[in-house]
N, C-alpha and C positions, 0 to 999 in steps of 0.2 A: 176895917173890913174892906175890904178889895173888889172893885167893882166889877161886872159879870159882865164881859163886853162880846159881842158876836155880829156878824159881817149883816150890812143893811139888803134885807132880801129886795130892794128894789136896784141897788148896785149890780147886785146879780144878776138880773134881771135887764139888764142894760146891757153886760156885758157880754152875755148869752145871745142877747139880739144883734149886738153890733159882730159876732163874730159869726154867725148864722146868714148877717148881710155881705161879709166878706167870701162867704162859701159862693152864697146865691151868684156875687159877683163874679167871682173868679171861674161861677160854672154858665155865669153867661157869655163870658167872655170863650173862654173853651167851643161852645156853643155857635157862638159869630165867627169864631175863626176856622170852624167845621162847617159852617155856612159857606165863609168866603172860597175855603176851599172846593166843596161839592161847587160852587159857581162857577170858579175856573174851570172844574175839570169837565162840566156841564158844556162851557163855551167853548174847551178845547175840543170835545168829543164834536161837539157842533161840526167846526168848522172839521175837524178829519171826517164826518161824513159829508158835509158839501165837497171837500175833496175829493174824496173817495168818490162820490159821482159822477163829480167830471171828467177826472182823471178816466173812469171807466167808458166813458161816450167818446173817448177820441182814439185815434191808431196812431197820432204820430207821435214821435218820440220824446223829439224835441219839446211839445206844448203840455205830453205829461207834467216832463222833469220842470219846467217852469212852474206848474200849477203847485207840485208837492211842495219845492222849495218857497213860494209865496206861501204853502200853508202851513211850512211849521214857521215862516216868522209870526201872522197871523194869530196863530194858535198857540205856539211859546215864546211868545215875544223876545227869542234871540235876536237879535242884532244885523247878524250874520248867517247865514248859511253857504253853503259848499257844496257842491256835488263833484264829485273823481268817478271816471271813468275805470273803471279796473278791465286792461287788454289781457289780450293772449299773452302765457308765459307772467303774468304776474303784473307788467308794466302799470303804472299809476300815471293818468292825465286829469288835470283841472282841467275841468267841464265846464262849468256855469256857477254862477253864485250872486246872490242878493247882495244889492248897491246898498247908503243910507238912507235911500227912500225907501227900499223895500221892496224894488223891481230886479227881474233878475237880467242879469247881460252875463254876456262869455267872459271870462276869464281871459287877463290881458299873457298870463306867462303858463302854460300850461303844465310846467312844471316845477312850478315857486313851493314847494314844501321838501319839508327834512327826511331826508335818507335814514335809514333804520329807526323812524318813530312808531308811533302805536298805526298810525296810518297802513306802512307794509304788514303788522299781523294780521289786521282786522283784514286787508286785501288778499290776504294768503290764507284766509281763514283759521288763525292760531286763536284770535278773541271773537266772540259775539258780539262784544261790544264793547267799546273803551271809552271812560272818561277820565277827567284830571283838572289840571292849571294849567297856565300857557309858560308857567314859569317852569315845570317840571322837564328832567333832559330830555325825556323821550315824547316831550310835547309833538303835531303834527307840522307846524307851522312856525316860522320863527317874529312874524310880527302877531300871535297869538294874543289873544282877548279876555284876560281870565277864568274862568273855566270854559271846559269845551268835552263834547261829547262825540262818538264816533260809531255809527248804526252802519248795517253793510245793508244792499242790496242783492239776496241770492235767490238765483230761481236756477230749477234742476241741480242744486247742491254746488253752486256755481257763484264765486261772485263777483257782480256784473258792476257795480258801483259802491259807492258809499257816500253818505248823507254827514257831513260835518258841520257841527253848529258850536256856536263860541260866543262869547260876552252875553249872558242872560239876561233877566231884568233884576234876579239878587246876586248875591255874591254865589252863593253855590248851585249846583243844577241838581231839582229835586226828581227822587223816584220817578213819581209822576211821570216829570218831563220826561226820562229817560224811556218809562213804558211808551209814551206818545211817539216819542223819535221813533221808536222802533216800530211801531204801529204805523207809521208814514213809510219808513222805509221797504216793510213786506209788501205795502198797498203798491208801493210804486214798483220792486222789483215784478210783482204779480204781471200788472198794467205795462212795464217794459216790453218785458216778455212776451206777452199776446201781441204787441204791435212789431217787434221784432219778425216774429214766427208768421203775420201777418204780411210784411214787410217782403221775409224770405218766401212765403208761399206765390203773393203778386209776381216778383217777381222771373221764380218758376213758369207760372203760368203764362208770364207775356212771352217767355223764352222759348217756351211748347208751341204759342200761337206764332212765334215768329219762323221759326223751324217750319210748321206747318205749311207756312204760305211761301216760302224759300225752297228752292231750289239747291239741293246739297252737291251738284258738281260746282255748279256758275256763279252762285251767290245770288241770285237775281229772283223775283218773283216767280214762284211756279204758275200752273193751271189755277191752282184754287184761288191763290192770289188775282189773278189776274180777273176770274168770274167777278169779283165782289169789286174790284178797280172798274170796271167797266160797267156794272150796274151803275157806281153814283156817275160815272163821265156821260153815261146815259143821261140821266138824270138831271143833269147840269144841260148839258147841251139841250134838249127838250125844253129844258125850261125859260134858259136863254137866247133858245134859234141861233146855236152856233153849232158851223159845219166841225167835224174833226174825221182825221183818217183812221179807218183801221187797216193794222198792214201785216201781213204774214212773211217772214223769212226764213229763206231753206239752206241749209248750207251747203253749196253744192259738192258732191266727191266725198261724201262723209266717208262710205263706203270703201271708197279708193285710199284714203289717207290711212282709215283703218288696217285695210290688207295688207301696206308698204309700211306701214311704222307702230301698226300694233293700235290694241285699244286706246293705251297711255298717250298717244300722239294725235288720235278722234280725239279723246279727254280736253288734252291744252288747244284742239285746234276751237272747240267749243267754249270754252275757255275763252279764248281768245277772242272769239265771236261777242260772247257777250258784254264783254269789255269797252267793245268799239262801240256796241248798242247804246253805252251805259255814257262813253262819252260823249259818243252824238247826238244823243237826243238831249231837247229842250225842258228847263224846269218846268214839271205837269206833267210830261210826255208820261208816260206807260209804258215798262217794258217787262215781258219776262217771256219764260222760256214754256215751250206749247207742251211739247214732245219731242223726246229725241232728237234731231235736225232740225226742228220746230219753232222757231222764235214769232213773238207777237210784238210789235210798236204800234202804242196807239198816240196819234197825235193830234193832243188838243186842240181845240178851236183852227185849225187849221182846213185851208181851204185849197182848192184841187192846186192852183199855183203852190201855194207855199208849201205844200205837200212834196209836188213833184223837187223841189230845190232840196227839201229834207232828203229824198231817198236817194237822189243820186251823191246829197252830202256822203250819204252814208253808204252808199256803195265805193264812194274817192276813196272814204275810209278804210274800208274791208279792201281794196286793192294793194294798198299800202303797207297792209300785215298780212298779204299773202295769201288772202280767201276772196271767194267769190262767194253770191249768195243769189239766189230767181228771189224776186219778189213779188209777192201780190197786193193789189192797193181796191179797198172797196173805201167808200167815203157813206159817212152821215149827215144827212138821210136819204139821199137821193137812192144809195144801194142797199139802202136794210135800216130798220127803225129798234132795231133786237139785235141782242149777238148772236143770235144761232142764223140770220137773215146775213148779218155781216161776216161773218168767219165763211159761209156759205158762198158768197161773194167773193171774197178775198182768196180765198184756195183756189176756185175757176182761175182767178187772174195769176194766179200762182202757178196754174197747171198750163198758163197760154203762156207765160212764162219761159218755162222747160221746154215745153215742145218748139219756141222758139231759138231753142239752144241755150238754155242757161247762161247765168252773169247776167240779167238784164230783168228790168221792171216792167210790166202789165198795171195798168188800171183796167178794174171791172168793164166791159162794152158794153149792156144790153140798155142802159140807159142812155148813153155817148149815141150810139145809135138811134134811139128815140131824138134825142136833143140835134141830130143832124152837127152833131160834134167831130172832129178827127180820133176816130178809134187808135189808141197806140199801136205799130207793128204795119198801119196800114197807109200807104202811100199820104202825105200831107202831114201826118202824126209826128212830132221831135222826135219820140223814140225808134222810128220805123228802121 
């Protein structure tokens, strides 16, 4: 008889448990590596928000684009990063890119990458986004780093840059990373943008303010100009007890040049004027245009001598290109502590001027007189 043999229920029993531990295993390992994962993507998300921060507190351009490219090495530990410029008309320029420290410098060839790679679509906007091998034909670069990925930078459907990255820390470049680049790249074409349009608007504005206080025939400071110029030389002189002139010039014959050769010929002769103002006076001086036939030179820290040597420079000047000018001279402080005190001043000596015959300079009298000084015009006076 034949014996009745059947599997040992504690074998079973073993078995069951040892393959129950293989499960347990394999689902804790799944488990840690869905760990490690969420960590990364935890530290990457980090640091694009410390990015995104800073990138957002600044307007210049430059210290954006350096901030994102430190933080996708930071945050995807590529190796490498890149930044291209994308110009007008499509043109591609290397921009900037991380060193192997991880700091970023300019770009020594500005134009070291391959003609018709994924580089020109992504710049012409045929891809969204391109990645690959460095080995593949239509890689961007020819001394390429095994994989590499390619995000553009577009604001107003426009695109302004692109974000190239290459040798990762595995062989291939995961999702993830790919989501992350491009999450860098919107953050910074955003942040370009506002400091661009920032950039353009300053610069508008200084243009408006410069216009404003410019004189559109002569080039030279207007009236408005000239109020706010004269507030700080106030200001300065008050504060340092330094004399300076202020002086008014009139072009003489406006009138007459106008009637014999036309507005266009007053134009250049004013023109002209302001020219010889602009080269004779000294660094500091002050000059612009009052009114009409109207010029103002104020000259700093200058005292009644070095004055008189200044104007008659400057009338050498104006004889030499054919114009004549009356001039009036009131000086700080002795003739006025204010500009509406000294232009007050100045015009009198402007008006003893003229009635002296024109082509010749007046200093203000009414203090000269007090001080038992030689009045210009009057017997003892240089200019008389």
């Amino acid at each position: 008889m034949g014996a009745n043999l059947s599997e040992d229920p504690g074998l079973d029993m073993a078995a069951d448990l040892k393959t129950e531990i293989e499960r347990l295993r394999l689902r804790v390992a799944i488990v840690e590596a869905e760990r490690d994962e969420y960590a990364q993507q935890n530290a990457e998300l980090f640091v694009l928000q410390q990015v995104f921060s800073t990138i957002n507190s600044t307007l210049e351009i430059n210290d954006i684009l350096s901030m994102v490219l430190r933080g996708v090495v930071e945050a995807l530990k590529f190796k490498r990063v890149i930044l291209f410029d994308v110009i007008e008309g499509g043109g591609i320029v290397r921009r900037l890119e991380s060193d192997l420290n991880g700091n970023v410098v300019h770009s020594l060839d500005p134009r070291e990458y391959r003609q018709g790679s994924t580089l020109h679509d992504v710049a012409h906007g045929d891809l969204q986004l391109a990645y690959g091998n460095a080995e593949d034909a239509d890689a961007p670069l020819d001394e390429g780093r095994g994989s590499y990925c390619v995000a553009p930078l577009v604001a107003r459907d426009v695109v302004r840059g692109m974000l190239y990255a290459d040798d990762p820390p595995g062989e291939e470049i995961t999702e993830n990373q790919l989501r992350v680049m491009l999450d860098f790249a919107s953050q910074a074409a955003i942040a370009v943008e506002n400091a661009r349009l920032y950039e353009e608007t300053r610069r508008l504005l200084e243009e408006t303010q410069r216009l404003a206080h410019t004189d559109s025939l002569t080039g030279i400071p207007n009236r408005r100009a000239l109020n706010d110029m004269l507030d700080r030389e106030l200001h300065t002189s008050e504060r340092y007890d330094t004399p300076f002139a202020f002086i008014i010039l009139d072009l003489d014959d406006l009138k007459n040049i106008n009637d014999s050769g036309g507005h266009s010929l007053g134009d250049l002769a004013l023109k002209r004027f302001a020219q010889v103002l602009k080269k004779s006076a000294r660094k500091g001086d002050i000059i612009a245009r009052y009114a009409g036939d109207e010029f103002v030179l104020v000259m700093a820290q200058s005292d009644r001598s070095q004055t008189t040597h200044g104007v008659e420079r400057i009338m050498t000047s104006l004889r030499r290109n054919g114009l004549a000018s009356s001039i009036g001279v009131a000086m700080f402080p002795s003739d006025g502590i204010d500009g509406q005190t000294l232009f007050f001043a100045a015009d009198e000596a402007l008006y003893k001027a003229k009635q002296a015959g024109k082509n010749q300079y007046r200093f203000y009298e009414r203090n000269l007189k007090a001080q038992g000084l030689p009045v210009p015009g009057e017997p003892g006076s240089r200019d008389a």
